[in-house]
C-alpha positions in Angstrom: 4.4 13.3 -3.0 1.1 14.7 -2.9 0.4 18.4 -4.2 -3.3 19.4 -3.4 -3.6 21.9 -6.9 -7.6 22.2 -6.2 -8.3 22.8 -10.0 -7.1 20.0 -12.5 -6.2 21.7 -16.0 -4.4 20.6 -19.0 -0.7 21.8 -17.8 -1.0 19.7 -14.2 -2.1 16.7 -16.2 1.1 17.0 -18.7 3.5 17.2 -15.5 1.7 13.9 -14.5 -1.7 15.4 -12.0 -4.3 13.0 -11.8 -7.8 13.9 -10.1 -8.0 12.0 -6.5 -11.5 11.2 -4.7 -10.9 13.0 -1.4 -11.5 10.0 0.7 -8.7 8.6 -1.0 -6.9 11.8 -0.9 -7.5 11.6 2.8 -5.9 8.4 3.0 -2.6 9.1 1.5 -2.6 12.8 3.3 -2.9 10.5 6.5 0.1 8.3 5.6 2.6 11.1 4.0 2.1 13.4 7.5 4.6 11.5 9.7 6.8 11.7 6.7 9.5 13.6 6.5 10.6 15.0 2.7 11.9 17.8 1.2 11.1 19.4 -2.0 14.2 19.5 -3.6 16.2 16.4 -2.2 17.8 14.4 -4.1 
């Protein structure tokens, strides 16, 4: 799942955030949008 949070801070990185180089970024954005998910599925 991929949230784009714009500003990294200490409370994103304890629920698991890490920073993303946005050609990488680009890359998984590219494979999740044929995707289909839904927030809270289980």
């Amino acid at each position: 799942m991929l949230f784009d949070v714009q500003v990294m801070n200490d409370h994103l990185a304890s629920l698991g955030c890490v920073e993303v180089r946005r050609g990488r970024f680009l890359e998984r954005l590219r494979a999740a949008l044929p995707l289909q998910a839904g927030l809270f599925e289980g």
